[in-house]
C-alpha positions in Angstrom: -12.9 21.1 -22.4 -14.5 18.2 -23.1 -17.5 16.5 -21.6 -17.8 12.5 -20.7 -20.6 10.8 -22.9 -22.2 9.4 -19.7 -22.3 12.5 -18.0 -22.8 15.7 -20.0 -22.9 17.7 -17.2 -19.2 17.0 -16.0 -16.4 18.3 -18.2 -12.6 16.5 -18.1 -10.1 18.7 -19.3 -8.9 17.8 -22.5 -8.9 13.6 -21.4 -12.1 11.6 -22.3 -13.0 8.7 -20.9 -10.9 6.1 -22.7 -12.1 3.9 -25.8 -9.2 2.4 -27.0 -6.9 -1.0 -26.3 -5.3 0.4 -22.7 -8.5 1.0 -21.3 -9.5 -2.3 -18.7 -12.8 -3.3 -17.5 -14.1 -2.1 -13.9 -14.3 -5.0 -11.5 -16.4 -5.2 -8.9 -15.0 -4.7 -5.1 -14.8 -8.3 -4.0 -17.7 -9.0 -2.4 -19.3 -9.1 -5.7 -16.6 -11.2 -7.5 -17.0 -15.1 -7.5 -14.5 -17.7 -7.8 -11.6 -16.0 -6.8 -10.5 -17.8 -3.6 -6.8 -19.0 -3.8 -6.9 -22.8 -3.3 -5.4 -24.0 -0.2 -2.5 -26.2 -2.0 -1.3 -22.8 -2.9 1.0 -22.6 0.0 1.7 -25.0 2.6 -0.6 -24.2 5.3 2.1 -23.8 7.9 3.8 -21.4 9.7 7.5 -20.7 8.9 9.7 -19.9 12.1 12.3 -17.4 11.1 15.0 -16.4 13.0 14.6 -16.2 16.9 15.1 -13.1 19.0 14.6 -13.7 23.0 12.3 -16.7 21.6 9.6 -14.8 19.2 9.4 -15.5 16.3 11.0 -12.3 14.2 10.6 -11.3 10.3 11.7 -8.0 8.9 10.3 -4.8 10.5 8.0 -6.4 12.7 8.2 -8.8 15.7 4.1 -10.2 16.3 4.3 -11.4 20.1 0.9 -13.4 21.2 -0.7 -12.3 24.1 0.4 -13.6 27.6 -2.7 -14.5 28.3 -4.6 -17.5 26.9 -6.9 -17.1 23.7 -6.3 -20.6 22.4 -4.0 -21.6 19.6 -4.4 -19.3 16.7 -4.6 -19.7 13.1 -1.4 -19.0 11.0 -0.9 -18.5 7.6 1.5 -16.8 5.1 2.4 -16.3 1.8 4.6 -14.5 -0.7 2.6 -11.5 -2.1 3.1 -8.0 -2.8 6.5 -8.3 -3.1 6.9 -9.5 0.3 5.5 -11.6 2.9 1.7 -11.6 4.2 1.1 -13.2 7.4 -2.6 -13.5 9.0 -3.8 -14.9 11.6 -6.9 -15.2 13.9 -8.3 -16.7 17.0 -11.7 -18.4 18.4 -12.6 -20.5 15.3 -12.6 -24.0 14.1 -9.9 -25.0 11.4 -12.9 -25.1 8.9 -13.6 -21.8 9.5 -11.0 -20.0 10.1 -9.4 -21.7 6.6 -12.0 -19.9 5.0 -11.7 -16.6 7.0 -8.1 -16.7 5.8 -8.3 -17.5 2.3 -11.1 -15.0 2.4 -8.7 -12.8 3.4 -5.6 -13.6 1.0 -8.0 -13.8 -1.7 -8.6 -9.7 -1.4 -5.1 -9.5 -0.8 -4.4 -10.6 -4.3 -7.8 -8.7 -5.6 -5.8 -5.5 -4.9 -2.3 -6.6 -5.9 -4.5 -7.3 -9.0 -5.8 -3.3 -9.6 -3.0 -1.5 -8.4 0.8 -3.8 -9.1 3.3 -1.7 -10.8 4.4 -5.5 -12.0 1.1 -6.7 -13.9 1.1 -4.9 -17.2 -3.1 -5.6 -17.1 -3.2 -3.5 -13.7 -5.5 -0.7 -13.8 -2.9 0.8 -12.3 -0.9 0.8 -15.8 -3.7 1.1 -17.5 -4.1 4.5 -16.2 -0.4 5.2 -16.9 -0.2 3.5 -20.1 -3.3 6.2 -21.1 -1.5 9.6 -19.7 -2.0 13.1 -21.7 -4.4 10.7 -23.6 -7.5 9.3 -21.6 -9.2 8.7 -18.9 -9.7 4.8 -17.6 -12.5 3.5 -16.3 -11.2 1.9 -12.6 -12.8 -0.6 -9.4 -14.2 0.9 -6.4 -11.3 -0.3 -5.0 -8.9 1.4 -7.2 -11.0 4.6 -6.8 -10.4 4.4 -3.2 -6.9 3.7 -3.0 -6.1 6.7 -5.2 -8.4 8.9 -3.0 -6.9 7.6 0.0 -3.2 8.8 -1.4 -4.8 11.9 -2.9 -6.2 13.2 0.4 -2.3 12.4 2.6 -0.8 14.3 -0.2 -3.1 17.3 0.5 -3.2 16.9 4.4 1.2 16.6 3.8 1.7 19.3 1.8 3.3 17.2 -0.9 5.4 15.4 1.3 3.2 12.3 -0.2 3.1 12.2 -3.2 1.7 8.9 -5.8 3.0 10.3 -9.0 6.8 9.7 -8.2 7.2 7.1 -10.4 9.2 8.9 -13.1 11.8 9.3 -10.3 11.8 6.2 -9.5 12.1 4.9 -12.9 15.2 7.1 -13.2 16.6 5.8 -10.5 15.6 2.2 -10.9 14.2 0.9 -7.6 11.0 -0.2 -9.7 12.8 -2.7 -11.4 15.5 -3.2 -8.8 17.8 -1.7 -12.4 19.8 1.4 -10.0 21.4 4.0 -11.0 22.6 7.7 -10.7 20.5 10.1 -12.9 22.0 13.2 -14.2 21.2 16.6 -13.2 19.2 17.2 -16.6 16.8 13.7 -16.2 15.7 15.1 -12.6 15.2 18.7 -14.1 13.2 16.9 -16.7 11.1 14.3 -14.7 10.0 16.8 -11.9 7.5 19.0 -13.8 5.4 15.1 -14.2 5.4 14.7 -10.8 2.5 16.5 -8.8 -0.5 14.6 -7.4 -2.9 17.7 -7.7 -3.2 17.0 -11.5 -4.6 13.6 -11.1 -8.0 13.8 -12.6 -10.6 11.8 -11.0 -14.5 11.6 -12.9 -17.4 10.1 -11.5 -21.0 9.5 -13.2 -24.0 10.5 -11.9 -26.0 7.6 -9.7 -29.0 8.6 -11.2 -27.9 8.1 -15.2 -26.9 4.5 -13.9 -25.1 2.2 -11.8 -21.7 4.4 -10.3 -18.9 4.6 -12.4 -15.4 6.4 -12.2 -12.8 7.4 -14.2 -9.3 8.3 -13.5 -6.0 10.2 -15.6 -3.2 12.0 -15.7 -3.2 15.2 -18.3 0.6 14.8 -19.6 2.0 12.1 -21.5 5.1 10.3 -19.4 3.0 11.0 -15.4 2.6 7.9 -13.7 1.4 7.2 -10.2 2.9 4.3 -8.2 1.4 3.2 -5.0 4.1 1.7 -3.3 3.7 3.9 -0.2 0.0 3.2 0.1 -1.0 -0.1 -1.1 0.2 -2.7 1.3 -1.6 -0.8 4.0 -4.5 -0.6 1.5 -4.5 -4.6 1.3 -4.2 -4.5 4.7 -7.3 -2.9 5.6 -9.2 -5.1 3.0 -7.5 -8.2 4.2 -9.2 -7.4 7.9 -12.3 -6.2 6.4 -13.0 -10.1 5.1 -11.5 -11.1 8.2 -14.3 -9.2 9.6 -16.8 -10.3 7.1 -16.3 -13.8 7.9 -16.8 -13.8 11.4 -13.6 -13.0 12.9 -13.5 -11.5 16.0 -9.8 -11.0 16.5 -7.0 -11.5 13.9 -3.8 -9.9 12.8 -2.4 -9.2 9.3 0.9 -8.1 8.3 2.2 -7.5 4.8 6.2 -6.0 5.3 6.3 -3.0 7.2 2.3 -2.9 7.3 0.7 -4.2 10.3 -3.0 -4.3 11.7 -4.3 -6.2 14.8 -8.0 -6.1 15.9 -10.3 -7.9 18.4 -10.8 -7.8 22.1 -7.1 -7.9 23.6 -3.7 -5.9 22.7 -1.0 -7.5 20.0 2.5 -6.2 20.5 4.8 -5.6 18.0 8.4 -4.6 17.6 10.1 -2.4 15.5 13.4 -3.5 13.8 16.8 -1.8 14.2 17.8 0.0 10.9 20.5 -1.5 11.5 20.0 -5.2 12.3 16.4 -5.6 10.9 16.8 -8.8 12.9 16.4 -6.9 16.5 14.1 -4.9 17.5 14.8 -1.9 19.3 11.5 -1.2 20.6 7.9 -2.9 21.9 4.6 -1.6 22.2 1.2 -2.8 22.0 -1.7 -2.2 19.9 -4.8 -2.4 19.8 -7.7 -2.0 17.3 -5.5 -0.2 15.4 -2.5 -0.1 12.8 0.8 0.4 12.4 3.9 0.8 9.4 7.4 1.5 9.2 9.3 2.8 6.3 13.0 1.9 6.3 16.3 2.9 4.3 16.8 -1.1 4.2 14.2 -1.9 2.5 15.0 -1.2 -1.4 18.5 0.6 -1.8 21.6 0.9 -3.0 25.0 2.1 -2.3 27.9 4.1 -4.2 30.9 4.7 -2.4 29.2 4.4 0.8 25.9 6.2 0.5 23.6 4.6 0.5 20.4 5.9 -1.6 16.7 4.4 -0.8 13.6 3.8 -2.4 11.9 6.8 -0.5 12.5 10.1 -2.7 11.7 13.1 -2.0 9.0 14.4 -4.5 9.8 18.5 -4.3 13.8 17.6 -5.2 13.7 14.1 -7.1 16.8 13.2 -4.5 16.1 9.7 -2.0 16.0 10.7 1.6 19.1 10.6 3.5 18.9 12.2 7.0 16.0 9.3 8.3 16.7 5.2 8.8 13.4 4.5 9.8 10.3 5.8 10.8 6.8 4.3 12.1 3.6 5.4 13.0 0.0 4.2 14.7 -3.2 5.2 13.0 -6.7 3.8 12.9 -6.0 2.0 9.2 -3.5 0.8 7.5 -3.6 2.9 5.0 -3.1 5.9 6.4 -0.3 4.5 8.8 1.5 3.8 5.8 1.4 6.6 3.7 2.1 9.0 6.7 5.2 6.9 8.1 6.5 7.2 4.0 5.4 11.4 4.4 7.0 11.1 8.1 9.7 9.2 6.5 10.7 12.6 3.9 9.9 15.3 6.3 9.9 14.2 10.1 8.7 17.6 10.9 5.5 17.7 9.7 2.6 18.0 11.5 0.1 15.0 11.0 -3.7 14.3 11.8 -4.5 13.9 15.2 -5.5 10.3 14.9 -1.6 9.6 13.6 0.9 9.0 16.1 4.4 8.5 16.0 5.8 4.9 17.1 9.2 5.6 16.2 11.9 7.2 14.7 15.6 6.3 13.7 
């Protein structure tokens, strides 16, 4: 075993904290960060209609209907991040402010697209898997959190969650949208990486200095991939500076990752598996989030099956007997890594606090 230098007390396996080129430097949760507000010329400050279904505006898995009753005209933005689309918008402030709320707000969007994208090689994301069987990387707050967040669903799931899939996914190419059938011998060879329990996770002690944390994976070829978590994750940041600049009610959505807050209900609709462009069911929310995982989002077909983005960890094999599934929980982060573990085994029995929307 061998001890970190900053903390002789803790002991990390045969990973120390890394010293060489892959390590990147910890950035401060956003709050602490300067100069990182998106200019507004960035996008075009206007709402894009998409197509119309029974006169609301639809996109993707979600359908955002404004309250019947009147709360003045909101604020709209969106944007093309994360791979998708983020949409946020908020009520009872002036254009001056709620510009502000809002960039606020796309501005921690991109902070966490930032730490934790597959697609930027200086992620500390990649960092971590660039450094695997080798060393641990010093991470964000942020990134901490994120990783503890998936770590925790992956316990409470029994596995059914699990980050460190990204060697299957690699094999069969949805990271890079590069598809293709992996042999028998590949899966055999790329299951024994994947297993969240042997993420390594070291933090200093306060008292030796200002809090500092470390994260790795023991084998060389693990790597973990937050595609079921980290929309949610920049959901709940994107409402917490919503929150932090004064807004009292406001909606974001980034794909299948939705959270509405503030003193009145947002309904929402979830999209037919089949049609993403109808919705096959309404409900309303409230303080509170909710995500869907679909077979339509990142998949492809061989004389037609179809095979999706969402594998199942145990067998290396994407899911097959689910099109969609959605659920409500109190962040956005857990909504979407439970409707991903919902999404591989519907019959598992989640948290009290998460609650199935739907199911296709």
């Amino acid at each position: 075993m061998r001890a970190c230098p900053e903390n002789p007390n803790s002991q990390v396996g045969l990973l120390p904290p890394c010293r060489s080129r892959c390590q990147r430097r910890p950035s401060a949760p956003l709050r602490h960060r300067t100069n990182t507000l998106i200019p507004v010329a960035a996008d075009s400050g206007s709402y894009k209609k998409y197509p119309i279904l029974a006169n609301l505006g639809f996109w993707l898995l979600f359908t955002v209907i404004l309250p019947t009753s009147s709360h003045g005209s909101p604020h709209v933005r969106m944007r093309p991040m994360l791979g998708t689309y983020v949409e946020i918008q908020v009520e009872g402030l002036d254009d001056a402010a709620a510009n502000d709320a809002i960039e606020a707000a796309f501005a921690a969007v991109d902070e966490v697209d930032r730490l934790l994208s597959s697609h930027r090689p200086d992620s500390e994301l990649n960092a971590i898997n660039a450094a695997a069987g080798r060393c641990m990387v010093s991470v964000s707050p942020w990134t901490r959190e994120c990783i503890e967040a998936a770590i925790q669903v992956g316990r409470q799931s029994g596995g059914e969650f699990d980050i460190t899939c990204r060697p299957l996914l690699d094999l069969w190419g949805f990271v890079r949208k590069e598809y293709r059938l992996p042999d028998k011998s590949e899966l055999r060879a790329a299951l024994p990486l994947v297993n969240f329990q042997d993420i390594l996770i070291l933090r200093n002690n306060p008292a030796h200095g200002r809090e500092r944390c470390w994260i790795g994976l023991p084998r060389i070829g693990m790597k973990l991939d937050v595609g079921g978590i980290g929309k949610g994750f920049a959901v709940d940041k994107a409402v917490e500076a919503l929150k932090e600049a004064g807004v009292a009610s406001g909606l974001v959505r980034a794909g299948g990752d939705l959270c509405g807050f503030g003193p009145h209900p947002w309904k929402v609709g979830i999209a037919n598996p089949s049609d993403p462009r109808r919705a096959v069911n309404t409900f309303e929310i409230m303080n509170e989030a909710v995500s869907t995982s679909g077979d339509y989002e990142n998949f492809f077909e061989i004389r037609g099956h179809r095979y999706t983005h969402i594998i199942n960890p145990r067998t290396g094999w994407p899911v097959a007997h689910v099109r969609s599934f959605s659920v409500h929980s109190p962040t956005c982060t857990q909504s979407d890594a439970w409707s991903t573990a919902l999404f591989v085994n519907p019959k598992l029995k989640p948290p009290g606090s998460i609650r199935v929307a739907d199911m296709r």
